[in-house]
C-alpha positions in Angstrom: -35.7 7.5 -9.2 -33.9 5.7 -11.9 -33.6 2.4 -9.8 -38.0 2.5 -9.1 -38.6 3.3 -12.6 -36.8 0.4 -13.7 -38.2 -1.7 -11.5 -41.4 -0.5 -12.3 -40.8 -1.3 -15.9 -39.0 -4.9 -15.3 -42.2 -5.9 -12.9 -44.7 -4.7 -15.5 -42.7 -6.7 -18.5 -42.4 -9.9 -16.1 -46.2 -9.6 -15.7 -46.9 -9.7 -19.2 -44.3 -12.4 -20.1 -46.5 -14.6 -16.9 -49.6 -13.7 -18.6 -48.9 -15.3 -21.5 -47.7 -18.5 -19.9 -51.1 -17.9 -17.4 -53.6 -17.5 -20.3 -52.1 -20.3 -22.6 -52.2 -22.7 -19.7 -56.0 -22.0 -18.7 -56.8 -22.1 -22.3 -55.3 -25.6 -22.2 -57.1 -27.2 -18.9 -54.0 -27.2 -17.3 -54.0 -26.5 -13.8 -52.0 -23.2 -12.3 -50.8 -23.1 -8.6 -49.5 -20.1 -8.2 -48.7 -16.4 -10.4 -45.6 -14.9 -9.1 -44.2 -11.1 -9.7 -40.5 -11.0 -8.1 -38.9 -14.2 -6.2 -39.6 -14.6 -2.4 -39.7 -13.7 0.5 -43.1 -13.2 -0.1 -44.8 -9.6 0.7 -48.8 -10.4 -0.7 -50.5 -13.3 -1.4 -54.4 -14.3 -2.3 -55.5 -17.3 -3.3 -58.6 -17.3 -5.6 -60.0 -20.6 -6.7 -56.8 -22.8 -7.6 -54.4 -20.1 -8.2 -52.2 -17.9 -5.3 -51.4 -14.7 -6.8 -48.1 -13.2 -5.1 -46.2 -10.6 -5.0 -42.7 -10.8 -4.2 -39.8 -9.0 -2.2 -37.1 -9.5 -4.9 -37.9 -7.7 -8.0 -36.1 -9.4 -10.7 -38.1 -11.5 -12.2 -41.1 -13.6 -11.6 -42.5 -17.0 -12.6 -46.1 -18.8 -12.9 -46.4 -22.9 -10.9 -47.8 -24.7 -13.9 -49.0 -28.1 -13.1 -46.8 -30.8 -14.3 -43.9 -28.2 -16.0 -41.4 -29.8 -13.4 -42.3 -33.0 -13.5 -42.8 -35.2 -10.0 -44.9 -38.2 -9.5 -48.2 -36.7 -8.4 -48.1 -34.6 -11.8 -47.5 -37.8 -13.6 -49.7 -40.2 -12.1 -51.5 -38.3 -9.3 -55.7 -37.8 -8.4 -55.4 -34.9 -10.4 -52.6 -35.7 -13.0 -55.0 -35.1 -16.0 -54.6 -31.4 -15.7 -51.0 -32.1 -15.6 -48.6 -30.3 -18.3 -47.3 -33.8 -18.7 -50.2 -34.9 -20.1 -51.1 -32.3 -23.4 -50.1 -33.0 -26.6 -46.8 -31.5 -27.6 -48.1 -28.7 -29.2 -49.8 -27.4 -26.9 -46.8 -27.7 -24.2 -45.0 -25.6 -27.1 -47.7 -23.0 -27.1 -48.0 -22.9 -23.1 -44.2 -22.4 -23.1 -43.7 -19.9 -26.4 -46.8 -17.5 -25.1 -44.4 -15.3 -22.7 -42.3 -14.8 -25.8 -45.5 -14.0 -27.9 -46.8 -11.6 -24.8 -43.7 -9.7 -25.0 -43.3 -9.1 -28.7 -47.0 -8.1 -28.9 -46.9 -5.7 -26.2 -43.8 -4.1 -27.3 -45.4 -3.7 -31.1 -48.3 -1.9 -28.6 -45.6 0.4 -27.5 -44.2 1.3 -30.6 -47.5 1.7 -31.9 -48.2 4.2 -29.2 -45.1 6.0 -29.6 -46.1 6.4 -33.0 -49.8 7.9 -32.8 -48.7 9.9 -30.0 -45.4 11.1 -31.7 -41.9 9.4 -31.9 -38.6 10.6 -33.0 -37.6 8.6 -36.4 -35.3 8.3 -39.2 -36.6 10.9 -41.8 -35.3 8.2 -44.6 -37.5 5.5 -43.1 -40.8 6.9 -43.1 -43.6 9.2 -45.0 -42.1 12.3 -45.0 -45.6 13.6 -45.2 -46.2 12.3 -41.4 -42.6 13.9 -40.2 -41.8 17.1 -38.8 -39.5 19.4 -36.7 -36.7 17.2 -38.6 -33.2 17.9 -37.7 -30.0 16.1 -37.8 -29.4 13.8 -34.4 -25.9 12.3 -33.2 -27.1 8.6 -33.2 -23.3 7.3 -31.7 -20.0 8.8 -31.1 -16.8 7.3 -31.7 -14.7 6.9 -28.7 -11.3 9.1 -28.8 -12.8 10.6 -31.4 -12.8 14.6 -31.7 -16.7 14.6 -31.2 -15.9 12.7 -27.9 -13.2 15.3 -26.8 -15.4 18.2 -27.5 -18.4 16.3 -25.5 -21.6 15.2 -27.7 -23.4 12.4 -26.8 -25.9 10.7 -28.6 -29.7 12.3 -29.4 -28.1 15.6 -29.6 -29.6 18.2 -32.4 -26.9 19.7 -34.8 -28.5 23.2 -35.6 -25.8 25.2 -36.8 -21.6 25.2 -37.3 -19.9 28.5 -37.6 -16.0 28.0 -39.3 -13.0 29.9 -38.3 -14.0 32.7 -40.7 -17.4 33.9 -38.6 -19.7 32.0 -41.8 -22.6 30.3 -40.0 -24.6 27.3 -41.7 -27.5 26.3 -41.0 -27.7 22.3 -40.5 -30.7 20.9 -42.4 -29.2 17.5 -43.7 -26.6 15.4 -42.9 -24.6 16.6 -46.0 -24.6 19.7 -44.6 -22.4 18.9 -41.7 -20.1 16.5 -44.0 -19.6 19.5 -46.3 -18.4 21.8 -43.2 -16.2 19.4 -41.9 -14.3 18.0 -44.7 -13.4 21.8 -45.7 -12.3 22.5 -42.2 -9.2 22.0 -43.0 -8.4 21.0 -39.7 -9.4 24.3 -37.9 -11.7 24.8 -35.2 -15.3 24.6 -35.7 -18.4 25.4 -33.6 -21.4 23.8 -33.0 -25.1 25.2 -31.9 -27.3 22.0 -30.6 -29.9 21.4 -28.7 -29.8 18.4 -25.8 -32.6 17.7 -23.5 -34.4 20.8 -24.7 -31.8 23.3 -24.3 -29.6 25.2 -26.5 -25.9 24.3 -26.2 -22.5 25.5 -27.8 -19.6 23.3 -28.6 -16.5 23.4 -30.0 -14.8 20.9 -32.2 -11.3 20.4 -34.2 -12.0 18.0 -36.7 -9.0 15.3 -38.0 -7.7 13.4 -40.7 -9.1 10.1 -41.5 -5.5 7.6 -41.3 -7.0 6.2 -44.6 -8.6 8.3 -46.1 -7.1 11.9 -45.7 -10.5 13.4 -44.9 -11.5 15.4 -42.1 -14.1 13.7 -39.5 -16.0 14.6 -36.2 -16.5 10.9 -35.4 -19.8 10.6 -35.4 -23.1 8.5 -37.0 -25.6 10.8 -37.6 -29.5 10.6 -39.5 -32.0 13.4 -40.6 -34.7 12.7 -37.9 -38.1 13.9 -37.1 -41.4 13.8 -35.2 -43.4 11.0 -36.6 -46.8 11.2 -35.8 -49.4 8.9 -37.8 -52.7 7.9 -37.6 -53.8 4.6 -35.8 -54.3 1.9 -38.3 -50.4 3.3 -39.7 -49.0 3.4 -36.7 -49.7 -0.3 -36.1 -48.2 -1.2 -39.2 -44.9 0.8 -38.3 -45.2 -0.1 -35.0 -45.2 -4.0 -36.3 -42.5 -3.2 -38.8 -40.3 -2.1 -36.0 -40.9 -4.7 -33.8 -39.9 -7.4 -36.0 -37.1 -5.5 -37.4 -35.9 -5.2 -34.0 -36.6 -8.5 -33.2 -34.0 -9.4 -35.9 -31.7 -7.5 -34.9 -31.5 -8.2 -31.7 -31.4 -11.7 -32.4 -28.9 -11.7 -34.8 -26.5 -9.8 -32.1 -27.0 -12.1 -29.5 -26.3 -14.9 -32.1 -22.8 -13.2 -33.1 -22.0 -12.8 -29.0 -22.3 -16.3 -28.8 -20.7 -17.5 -31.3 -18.0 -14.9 -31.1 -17.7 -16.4 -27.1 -17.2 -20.1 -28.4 -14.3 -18.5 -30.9 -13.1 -15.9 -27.8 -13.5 -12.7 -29.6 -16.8 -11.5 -28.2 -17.0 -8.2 -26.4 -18.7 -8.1 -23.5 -18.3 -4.6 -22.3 -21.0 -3.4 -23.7 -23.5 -6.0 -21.9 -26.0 -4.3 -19.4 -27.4 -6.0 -16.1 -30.0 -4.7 -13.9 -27.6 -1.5 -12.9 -26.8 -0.9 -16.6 -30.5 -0.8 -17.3 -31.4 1.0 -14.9 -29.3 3.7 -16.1 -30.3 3.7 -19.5 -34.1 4.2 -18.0 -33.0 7.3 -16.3 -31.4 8.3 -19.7 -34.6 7.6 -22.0 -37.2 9.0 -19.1 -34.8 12.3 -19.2 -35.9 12.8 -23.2 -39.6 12.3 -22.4 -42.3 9.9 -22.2 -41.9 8.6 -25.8 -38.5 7.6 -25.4 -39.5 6.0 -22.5 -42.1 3.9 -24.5 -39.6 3.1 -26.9 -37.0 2.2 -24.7 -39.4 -0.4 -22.7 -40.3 -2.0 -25.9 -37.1 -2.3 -27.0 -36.0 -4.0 -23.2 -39.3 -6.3 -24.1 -38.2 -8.0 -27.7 -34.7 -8.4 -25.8 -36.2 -10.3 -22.9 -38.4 -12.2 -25.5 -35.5 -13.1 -27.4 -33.4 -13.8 -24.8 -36.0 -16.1 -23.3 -36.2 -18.6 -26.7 -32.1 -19.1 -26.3 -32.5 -23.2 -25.9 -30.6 -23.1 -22.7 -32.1 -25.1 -19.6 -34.8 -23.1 -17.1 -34.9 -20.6 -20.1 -38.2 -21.2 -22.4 -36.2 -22.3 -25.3 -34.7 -24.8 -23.6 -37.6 -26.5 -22.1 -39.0 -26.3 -25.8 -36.0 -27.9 -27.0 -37.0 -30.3 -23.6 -40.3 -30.7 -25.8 -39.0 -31.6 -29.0 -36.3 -34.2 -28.2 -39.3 -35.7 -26.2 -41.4 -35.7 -29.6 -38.9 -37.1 -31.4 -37.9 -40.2 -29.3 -41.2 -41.0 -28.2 -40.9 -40.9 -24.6 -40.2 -38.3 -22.0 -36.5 -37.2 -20.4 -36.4 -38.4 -17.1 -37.9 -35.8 -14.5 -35.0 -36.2 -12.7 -32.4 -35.2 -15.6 -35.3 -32.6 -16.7 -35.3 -31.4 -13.2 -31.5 -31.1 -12.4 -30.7 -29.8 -15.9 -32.9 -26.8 -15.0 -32.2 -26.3 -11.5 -28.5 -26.4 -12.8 -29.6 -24.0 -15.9 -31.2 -21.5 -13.4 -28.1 -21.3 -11.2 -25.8 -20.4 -14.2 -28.0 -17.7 -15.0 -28.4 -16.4 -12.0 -24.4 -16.4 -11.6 -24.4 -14.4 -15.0 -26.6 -12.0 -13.8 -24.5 -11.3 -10.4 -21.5 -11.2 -12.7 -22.8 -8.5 -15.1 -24.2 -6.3 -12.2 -21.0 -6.6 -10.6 -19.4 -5.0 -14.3 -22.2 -2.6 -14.3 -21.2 -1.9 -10.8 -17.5 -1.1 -11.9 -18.4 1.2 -14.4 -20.2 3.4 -12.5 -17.1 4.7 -10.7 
């Protein structure tokens, strides 16, 4: 179930990413042959006016035949060459080739801003505490080898109460709360009342010594969150405040992979494929529809920023194609524009079989 929802999900995000590139191009007079969902063989196809509208047998992905974007000689100098790609100004090849990325980053602020009216799980610290309720403290990570990780939480589980060796319950209504308990354990055993997925669960934990410190810790991030729901025209300003701050973030992590891969410290075993994702859907769907939301906007502003990396068959590097162009005056052979790509899209393709392959691994 996991597997068709993802697909699901990665089919509907393709579409929207195409869309862009679709609408920009018509905008521009530019000619479309084809709008693809998934990479052949083909399943469905239907030509209406110019354009064949397909659908595909292999899900990953998806692409849209604009005029003139690869370059041949009947796009350059053909009967119908001036509807060729080749032949707007710059700009506008920047637009065409940027409005996937915009596509993506707009729905995903739609998401969010969904998640939001409807009612979305939040950082109590980050929003109107007015709009926030049935707040409790959630597990946002756990340490490996940590005590939390012996004793079994996992992250988006509720603390709701810890009872200490001497029967003395507290109630957990701030983070402090569970700070307080812990570093006056004194090392004893501790137990823990939450709720995952709904239900109500009991845990044990032993807390230890921080090596630097000397204070006791569960090994755990944790936040006060809550049920945000807010009205429309708020909502869309949260939901846009989101998605750029996501946005960022993302962006600056893929920045510190690559340049940590250049310097050979990056880590790459927390880098998802297809099979990761599609485990991390089951995960979010498990929680509810919300998470669900969020979770699809969030794999949204990583496609778009994955897509403006300038490296060849990618957007951003057919932009970068686009500016060197601008700046000498005259345009990259289609041959060397061609090859680089077709060179470009094999490499990622070979990524892509090499992180399913690691995804594939850690399943067993």
């Amino acid at each position: 179930m996991s597997a068709i929802l993802f697909l699901v999900i990665l089919s509907v995000l393709v579409f929207i990413h195409e869309l862009g590139h679709f609408i920009a191009a018509k905008r521009f007079g530019v000619r479309v042959d084809e709008f693809a969902v998934g990479f052949p063989p083909r399943i469905f196809k239907k030509k209406i006016g110019e354009t064949t509208y397909a659908l595909n047998l292999i899900p990953f992905g998806g692409y849209v035949k604009i005029f003139g974007e690869n370059p041949d000689e009947e796009s350059i100098s053909g009967n119908d060459s001036g509807r060729s790609f080749v032949h707007i100004s710059k700009w506008k090849q920047i637009v065409v080739l940027s409005s996937g990325v915009l596509f993506n980053i707009l729905f995903a602020w739609l998401l969010f801003s969904v998640a939001y009216m409807s009612g979305m799980t939040a950082s109590v610290s980050q929003n109107n505490s007015s709009y926030v309720v049935d707040k409790h403290v959630i597990i946002l990570d756990v340490l490996a080898s940590s005590p939390a990780a012996s004793a079994g939480f996992v992250s988006g589980d509720y603390l709701i109460a810890v009872k200490t060796g001497d029967d003395a319950t507290t109630t957990i209504s701030y983070v402090e709360d569970v700070q307080k308990v812990v570093q006056e354990s004194d090392g004893k055993n501790l137990g823990f009342e939450i709720i995952r997925n709904g239900k109500t669960e009991y845990l044990a934990l032993t807390p230890k010594q921080n090596a630097s410190s000397s204070v006791y810790v569960m090994g755990v991030a944790m936040d006060l969150a809550g049920k945000v729901k807010l009205p429309p025209h708020l909502a869309l300003w949260e939901g846009g405040k989101l998605t750029v701050n996501m946005f960022k973030g993302i962006a600056v992590g893929l920045y510190s992979l690559i340049h940590d891969s250049f310097v050979g410290t990056a880590d790459f075993s927390q880098i998802s494929g297809p099979v990761g994702i599609a485990r991390l859907v089951g995960d979010a769907s498990s929680l509810g529809f919300i998470y669900l939301l969020s979770f699809t906007a969030f794999i949204s502003i990583n496609l778009a920023v994955l897509n403006l990396v300038p490296f060849p068959a990618l957007d951003g590097g057919r932009i970068l194609f686009v500016i060197i162009e601008a700046i000498q005056r005259k345009p990259i052979k289609p041959l060397i524009a061609n090859t680089v790509n077709a060179i470009g899209f094999g490499l990622l393709i070979l990524l892509m079989l090499f992180v399913t392959y690691r995804d594939i691994v850690k399943l067993f």
